[in-house]
N, C-alpha and C positions, 0 to 999 in steps of 0.2 A: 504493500500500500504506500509506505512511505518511500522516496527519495533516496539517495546518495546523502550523509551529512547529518546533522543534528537537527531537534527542531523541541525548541521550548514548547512547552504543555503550560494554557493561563488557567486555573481557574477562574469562572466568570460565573454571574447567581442573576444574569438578568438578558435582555436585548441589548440593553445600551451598553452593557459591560461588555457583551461580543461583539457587538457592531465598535467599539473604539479596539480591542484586540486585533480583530479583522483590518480594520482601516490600518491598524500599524502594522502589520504584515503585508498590506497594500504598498505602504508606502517606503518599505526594504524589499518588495518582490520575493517573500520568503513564504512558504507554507506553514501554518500553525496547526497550532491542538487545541483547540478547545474543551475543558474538562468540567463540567457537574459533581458535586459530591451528590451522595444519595436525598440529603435534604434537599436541595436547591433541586434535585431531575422531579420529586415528587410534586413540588411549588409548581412547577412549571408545564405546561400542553406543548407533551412531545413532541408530538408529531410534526403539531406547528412553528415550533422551535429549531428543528432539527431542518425544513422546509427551508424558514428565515435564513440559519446559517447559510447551507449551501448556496441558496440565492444570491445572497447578497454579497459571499465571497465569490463566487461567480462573476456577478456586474462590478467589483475589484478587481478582477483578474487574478486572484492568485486560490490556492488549493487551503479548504479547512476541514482538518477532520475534528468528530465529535467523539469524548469520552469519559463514560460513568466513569468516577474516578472512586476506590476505594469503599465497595459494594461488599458486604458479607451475606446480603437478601436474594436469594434465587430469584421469588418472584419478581423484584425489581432488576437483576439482570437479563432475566429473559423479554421482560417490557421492553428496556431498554433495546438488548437487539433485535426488538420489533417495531421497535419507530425510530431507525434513522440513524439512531448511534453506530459510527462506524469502528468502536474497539470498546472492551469493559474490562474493570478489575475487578475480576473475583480475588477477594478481599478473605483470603484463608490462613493469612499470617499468623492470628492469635492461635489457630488449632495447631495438636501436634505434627510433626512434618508429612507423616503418611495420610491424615485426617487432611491435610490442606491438598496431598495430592488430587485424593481423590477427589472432595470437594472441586478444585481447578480443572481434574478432568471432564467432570458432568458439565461444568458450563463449555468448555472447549469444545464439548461433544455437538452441543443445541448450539453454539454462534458459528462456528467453521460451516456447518451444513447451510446456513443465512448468510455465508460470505462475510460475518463479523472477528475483527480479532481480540485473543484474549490477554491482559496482562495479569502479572502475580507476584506475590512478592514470598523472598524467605527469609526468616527472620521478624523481626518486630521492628518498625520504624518511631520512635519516641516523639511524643508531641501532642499538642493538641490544633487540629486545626477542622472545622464545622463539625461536624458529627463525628469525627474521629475523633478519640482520645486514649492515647496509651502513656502510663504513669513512667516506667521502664523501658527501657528498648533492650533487644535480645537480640544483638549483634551473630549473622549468619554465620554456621561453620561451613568449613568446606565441604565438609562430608553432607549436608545438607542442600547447600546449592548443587553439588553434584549429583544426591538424590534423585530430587527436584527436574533439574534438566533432563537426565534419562528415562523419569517413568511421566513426562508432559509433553503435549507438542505446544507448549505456551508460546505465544508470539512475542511477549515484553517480557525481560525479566529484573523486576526488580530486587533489591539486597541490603537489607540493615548493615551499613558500613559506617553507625557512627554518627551520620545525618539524623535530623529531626524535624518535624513539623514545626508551625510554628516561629516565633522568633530565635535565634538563639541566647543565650542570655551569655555565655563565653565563648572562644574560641572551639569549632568542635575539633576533637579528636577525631579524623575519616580514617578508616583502614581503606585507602588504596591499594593493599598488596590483593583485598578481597573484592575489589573491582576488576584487577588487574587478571587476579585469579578468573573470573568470573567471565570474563570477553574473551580469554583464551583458551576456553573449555566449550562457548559455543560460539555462534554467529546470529544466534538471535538477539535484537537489541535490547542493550542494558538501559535502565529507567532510574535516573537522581531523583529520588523522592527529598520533600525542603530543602529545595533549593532555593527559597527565600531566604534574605541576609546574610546568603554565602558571599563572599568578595568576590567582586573580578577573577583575580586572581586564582582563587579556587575552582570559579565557573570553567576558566580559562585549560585549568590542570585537567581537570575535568572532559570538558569537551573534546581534548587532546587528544584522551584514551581511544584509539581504535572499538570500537562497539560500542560503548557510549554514547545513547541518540537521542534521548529524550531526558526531558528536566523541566521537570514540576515545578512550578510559582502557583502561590497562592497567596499567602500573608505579604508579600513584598504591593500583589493588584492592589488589596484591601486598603493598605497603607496610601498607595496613589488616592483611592476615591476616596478616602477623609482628607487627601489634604487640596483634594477639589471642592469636597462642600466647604471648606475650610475660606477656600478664594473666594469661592462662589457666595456666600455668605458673610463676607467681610466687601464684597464690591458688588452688593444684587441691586439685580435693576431688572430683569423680567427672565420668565420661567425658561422662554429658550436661551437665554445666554449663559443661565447658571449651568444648565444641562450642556452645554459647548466646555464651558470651563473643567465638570467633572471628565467629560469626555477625552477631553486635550492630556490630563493628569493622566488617566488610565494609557491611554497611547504612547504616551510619552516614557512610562516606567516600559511598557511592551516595545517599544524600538528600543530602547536603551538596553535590553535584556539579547534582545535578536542580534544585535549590531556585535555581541560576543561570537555569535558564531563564523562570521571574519564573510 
């Protein structure tokens, strides 16, 4: 489905959060990801959401895919790749490793035969971000992602290496050598989950890694749209220009994120 290269994953909880995502992907010629947590896909009429995106990245000109991000609910995976979402995370981390296999394989069973792809993660990613919250993270063994890879045909593979939801509140600790491990044992692509308030830097080391292709924002969008109602409400003057101003913020954090993958 995807590309040659990397391609940021935004979370976004509304139209106008995708439509300013989309527009900033417009305006570097880049394909994006657009992601739902399971709160925000339920708030929202799939169908007609999933319509909107492709439309109106379409009359943009550049490619956006949609995806349930971090889904533990059958029945709201299976929704999902029946309206339009073109990838979901079955969300099997918290169970034991073989409980998460099979789990990951029943939805990979029902989305590949719909043409949908699946991601998964192993390990426990820490943080809190919408409807997620893990207290611990429980950094992947090898022996695990190895598992994992051999008894799945998962399409994304995500890995607690240390990363977390959420802000970070210090520097994180990343085990790299468990990334490194991880893109060299397969060729399906690897997924940075909070990759919000990672540095440059880090995005940069990151992206680097051969198989390395996707990279979750989520806390970094939010931050943009408060510090557009923030403008938008220190200089209001009518409902479409404050909506311009949150808009501009949201776009502005989404090219500034893209513009790392070179």
């Amino acid at each position: 489905m995807l590309g040659s290269g990397g391609y940021f994953a935004f979370n976004i909880w509304d139209f106008e959060s995708a439509r300013a995502v989309i527009d900033a992907a417009a305006s570097v010629q880049h394909g994006v990801i657009l992601q739902t947590s399971t709160g925000i896909y339920k708030a929202l009429p799939a169908r007609v959401f999933s319509a909107f995106v492709k439309s109106y990245a379409s009359d943009r000109g550049i490619q956006a895919w949609l995806n349930l991000d971090h889904c533990k609910e059958k029945e709201i995976l299976f929704h999902a790749i029946n309206s339009g979402w073109d990838m979901v995370m079955a969300d099997g981390s918290s169970l034991p490793i073989r409980q998460n296999i099979d789990f990951t394989n029943e939805i990979i069973s029902y989305a590949h035969a719909r043409g949908v792809l699946v991601e998964a993660e192993v390990g426990q990613v820490k943080g809190i971000e919408d409807d997620v919250v893990v207290r611990q993270d429980a950094i992947a063994s090898r022996e695990e992602i190895a598992e994992f890879l051999n008894k799945t045909d998962v399409d994304f593979i995500a890995v607690a290496f240390g990363n977390a939801h959420g802000e970070y509140k210090v520097e994180p600790n990343l085990r790299y050598d468990l990334v490194e491990y991880t893109t060299s044992i397969t060729d399906r692509p690897f997924v940075v989950h909070g990759g919000s308030g990672l540095s440059d830097e880090i995005l940069t080391r990151l992206i680097r890694i051969p198989g390395v292709k996707k990279f979750n924002i989520s806390t970094d969008l939010k931050m943009a749209y408060k510090r557009g109602i923030e403008k938008a409400c220190s200089s209001w003057s009518q409902p479409v220009n404050a909506s311009k101003i949150i808009h501009d913020e949201i776009m502005s954090e989404s090219v500034a994120k893209m513009k790392l993958l070179g």
